[in-house]
C-alpha positions as CSV (number, residue, x, y, z in Angstrom):
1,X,0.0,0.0,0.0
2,X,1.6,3.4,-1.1
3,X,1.0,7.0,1.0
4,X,1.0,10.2,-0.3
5,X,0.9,11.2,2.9
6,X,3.7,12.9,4.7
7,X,6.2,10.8,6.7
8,X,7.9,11.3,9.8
9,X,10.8,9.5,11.7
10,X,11.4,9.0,15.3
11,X,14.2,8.2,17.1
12,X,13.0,6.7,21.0
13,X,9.9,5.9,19.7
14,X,8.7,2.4,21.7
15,X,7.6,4.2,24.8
16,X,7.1,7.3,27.0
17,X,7.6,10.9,25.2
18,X,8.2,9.2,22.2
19,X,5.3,7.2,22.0
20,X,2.8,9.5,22.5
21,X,5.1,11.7,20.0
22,X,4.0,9.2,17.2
23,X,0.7,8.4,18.1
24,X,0.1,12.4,18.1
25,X,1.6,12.7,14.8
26,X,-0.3,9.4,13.2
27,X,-3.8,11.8,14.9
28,X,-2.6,14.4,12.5
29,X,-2.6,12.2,9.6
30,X,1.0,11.7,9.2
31,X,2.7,7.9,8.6
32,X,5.5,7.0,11.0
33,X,9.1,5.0,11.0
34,X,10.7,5.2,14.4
35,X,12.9,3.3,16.2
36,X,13.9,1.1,19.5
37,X,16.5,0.2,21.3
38,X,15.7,-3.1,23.1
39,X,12.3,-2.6,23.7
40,X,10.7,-5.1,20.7
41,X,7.2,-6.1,22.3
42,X,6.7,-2.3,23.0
43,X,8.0,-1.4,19.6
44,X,5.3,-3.9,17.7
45,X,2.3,-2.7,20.0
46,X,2.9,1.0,19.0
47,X,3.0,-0.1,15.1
48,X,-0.7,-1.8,15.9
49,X,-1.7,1.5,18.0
50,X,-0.7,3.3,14.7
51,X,-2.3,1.6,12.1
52,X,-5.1,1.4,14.4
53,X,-5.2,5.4,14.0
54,X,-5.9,4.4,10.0
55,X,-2.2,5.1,9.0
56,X,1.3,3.3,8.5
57,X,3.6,2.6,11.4
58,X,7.3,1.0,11.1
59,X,9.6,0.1,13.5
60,X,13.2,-0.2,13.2
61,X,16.2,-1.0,15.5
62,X,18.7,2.0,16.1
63,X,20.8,2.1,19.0
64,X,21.7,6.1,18.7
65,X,24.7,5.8,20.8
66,X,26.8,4.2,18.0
67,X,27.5,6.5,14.8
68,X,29.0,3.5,13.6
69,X,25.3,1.8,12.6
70,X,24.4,5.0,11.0
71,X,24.9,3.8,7.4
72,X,23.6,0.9,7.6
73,X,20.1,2.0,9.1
74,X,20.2,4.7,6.6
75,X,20.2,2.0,4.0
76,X,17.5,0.4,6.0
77,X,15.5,3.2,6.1
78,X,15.6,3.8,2.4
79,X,14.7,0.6,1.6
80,X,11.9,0.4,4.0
81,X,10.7,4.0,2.3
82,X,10.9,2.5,-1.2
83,X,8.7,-0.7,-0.3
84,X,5.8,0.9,2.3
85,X,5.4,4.2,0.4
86,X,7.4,4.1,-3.3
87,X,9.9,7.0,-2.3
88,X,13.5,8.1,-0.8
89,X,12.7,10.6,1.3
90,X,10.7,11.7,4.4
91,X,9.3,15.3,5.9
92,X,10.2,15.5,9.3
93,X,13.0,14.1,11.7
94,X,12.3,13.8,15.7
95,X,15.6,13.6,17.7
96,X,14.0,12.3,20.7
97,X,16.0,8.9,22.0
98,X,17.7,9.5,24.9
99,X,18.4,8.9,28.7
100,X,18.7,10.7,31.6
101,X,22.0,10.2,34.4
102,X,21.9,11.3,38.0
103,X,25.4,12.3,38.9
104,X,27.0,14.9,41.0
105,X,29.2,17.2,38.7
106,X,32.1,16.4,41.1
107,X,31.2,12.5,40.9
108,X,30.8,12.0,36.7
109,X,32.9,9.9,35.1
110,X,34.1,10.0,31.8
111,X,32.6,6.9,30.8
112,X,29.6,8.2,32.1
113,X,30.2,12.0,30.1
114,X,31.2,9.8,26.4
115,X,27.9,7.8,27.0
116,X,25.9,11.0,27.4
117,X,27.8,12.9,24.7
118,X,26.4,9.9,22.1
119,X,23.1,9.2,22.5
120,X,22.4,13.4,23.4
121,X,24.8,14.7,21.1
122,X,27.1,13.2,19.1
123,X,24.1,10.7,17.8
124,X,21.9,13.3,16.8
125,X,24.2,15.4,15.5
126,X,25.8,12.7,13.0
127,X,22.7,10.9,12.1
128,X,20.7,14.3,11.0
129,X,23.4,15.2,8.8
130,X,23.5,11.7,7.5
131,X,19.4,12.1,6.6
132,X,19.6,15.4,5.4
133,X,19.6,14.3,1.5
134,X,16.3,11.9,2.3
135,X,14.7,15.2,3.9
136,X,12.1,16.8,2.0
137,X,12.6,20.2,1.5
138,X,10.0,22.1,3.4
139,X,10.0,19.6,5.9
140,X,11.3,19.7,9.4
141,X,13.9,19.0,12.1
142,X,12.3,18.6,16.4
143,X,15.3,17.8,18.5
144,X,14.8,17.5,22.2
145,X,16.1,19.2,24.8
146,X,15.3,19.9,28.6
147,X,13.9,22.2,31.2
148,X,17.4,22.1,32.9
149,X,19.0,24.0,30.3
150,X,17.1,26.8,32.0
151,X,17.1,26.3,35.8
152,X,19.6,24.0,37.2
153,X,19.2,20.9,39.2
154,X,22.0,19.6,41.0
155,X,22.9,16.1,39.5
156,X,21.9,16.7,36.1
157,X,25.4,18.8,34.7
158,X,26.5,16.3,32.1
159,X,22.9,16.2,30.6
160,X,21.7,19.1,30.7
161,X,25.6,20.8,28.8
162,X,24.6,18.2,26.3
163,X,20.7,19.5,25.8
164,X,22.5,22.8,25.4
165,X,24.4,22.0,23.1
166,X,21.7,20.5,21.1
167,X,19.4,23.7,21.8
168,X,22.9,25.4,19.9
169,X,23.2,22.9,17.1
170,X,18.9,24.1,16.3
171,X,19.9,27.3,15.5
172,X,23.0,26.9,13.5
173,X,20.3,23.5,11.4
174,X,17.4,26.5,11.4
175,X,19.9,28.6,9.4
176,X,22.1,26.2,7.5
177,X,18.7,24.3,6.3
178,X,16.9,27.1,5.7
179,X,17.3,27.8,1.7
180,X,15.9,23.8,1.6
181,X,13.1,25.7,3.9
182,X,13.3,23.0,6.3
183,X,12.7,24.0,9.7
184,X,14.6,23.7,12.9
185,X,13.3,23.8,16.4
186,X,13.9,21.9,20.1
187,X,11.6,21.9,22.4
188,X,11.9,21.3,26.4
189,X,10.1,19.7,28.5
190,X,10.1,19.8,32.0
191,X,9.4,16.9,34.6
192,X,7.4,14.5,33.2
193,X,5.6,11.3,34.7
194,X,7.5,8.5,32.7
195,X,9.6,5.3,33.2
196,X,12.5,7.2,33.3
197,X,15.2,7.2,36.1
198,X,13.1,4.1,37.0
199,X,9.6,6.0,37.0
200,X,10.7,8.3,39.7
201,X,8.6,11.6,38.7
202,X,5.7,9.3,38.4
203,X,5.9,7.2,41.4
204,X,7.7,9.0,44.0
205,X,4.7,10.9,45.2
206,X,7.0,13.3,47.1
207,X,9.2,14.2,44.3
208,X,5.8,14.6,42.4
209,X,4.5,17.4,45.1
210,X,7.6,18.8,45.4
211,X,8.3,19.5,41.4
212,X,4.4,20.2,40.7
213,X,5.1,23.0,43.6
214,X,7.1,24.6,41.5
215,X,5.3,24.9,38.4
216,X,2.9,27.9,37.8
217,X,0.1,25.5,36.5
218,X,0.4,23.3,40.1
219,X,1.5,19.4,38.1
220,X,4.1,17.9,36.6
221,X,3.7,16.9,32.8
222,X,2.1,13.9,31.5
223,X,3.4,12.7,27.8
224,X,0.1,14.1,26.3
225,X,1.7,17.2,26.9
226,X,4.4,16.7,24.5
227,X,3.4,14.5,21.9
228,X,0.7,17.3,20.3
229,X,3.1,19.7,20.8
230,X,5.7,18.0,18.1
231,X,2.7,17.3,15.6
232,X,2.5,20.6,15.9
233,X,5.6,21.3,14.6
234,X,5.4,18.8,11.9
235,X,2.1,20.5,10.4
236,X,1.6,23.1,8.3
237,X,0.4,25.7,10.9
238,X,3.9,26.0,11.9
239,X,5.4,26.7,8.7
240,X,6.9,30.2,10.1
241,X,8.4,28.5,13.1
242,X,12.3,27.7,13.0
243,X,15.1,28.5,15.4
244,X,12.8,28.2,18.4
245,X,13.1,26.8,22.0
246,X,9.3,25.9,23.3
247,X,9.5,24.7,26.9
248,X,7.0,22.0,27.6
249,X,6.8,22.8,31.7
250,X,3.6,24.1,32.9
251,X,6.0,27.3,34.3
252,X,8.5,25.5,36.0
253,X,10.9,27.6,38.0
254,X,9.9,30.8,37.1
């Protein structure tokens, strides 16, 4: 079955931010690749999710942490483009794998600082310039960045330097892409209740009080609150929008 519809690909897509990033962008009408990591079974019940949302879903296996796969999933991707929708190309890249690490500034190692640098910066940065030829023009980049970069949180140095530098890299893509008119913008979200760091915004009720004190709407994020946000992004009512930063944190920290 062929689409004329526009595609988009996620990176992180099997579960938490990214899922509901590609469920809200199948709602808009849009057919998806992304990719996993480990997670399989997750992976195959977000393909059924999409395609039960009338539209085609694909999963694919990246682990963004090693450049070293990049040509080889780029040649996967193609192919998979040629046989599910007849073409080469795609409309929008999400940069949204990722991880987050809990470590004093004074305690990091640099083990801990190369893994970070490759799956929030290094990855990105090398596989977007590796898609760039399969990117429509007047399509769209949505990399991924965090509240931190903002406000500080002890514990969260490494990862958050690395969300800034990917906040950076937006702005240089905005402008460098922007004669292809493709846009480039990151948005940042604040805490949100997912598995991540072991579900602890979700299920430490505490740590829940404590951060949805310090938001101006009273709550922490749920991953509703993203996902529309990025289908936003990838739709024409935001075909003036590049070079921009939208925090996603209901006022955190102001």
């Amino acid at each position: 079955m062929l689409s004329k519809n526009k595609i988009a690909v996620v990176t992180g897509g099997s579960r938490g931010l990214g899922k509901d990033m590609v469920l809200s962008l199948a709602k808009n009408g849009l057919d998806i690749i992304f990719t996993y990591n480990n997670q399989k079974e997750a992976a195959d019940e977000v393909v059924k999710q999409i395609k039960d949302l009338g539209r085609q879903g694909i999963a694919m296996k990246l682990d963004v942490s090693k450049s070293s796969g990049f040509d080889v999933f780029v040649e996967n991707l193609t192919a998979e483009l040629q046989s599910h929708f007849d073409t080469d190309k795609f409309d929008f890249l999400i940069n949204n794998a990722g991880f987050m690490l809990h470590a004093e500034y004074e305690n990091v190692t640099e083990e801990e600082f190369i893994e970070m640098e490759n799956v929030h910066f290094k990855g990105p940065f090398f596989l977007t310039q590796k898609l760039l030829p399969q990117i429509n023009n007047f399509g769209g980049i949505v990399n991924v960045s965090s509240g931190i970069t903002r406000f500080t949180t002890p514990g969260f140095a490494v990862y958050a330097a690395f969300k800034s530098a990917m906040e950076t890299l937006t702005k240089f893509q905005a402008k460098e892409l922007g004669s292809r008119n493709i846009r480039a913008n990151v948005i940042a979200p604040g805490p949100i209740e997912t598995d991540i760091m072991g579900g602890a915004v979700r299920d430490n009720t505490e740590m829940n009080k404590h951060l949805a004190s310090q938001t101006a709407l009273g709550r922490v994020g749920i991953p509703e609150d993203i996902g529309g946000v990025v289908a936003f992004l990838c739709s024409d009512a935001a075909g003036y929008i590049t070079a921009q930063r939208i925090e996603i944190s209901g006022g955190s920290n102001l």
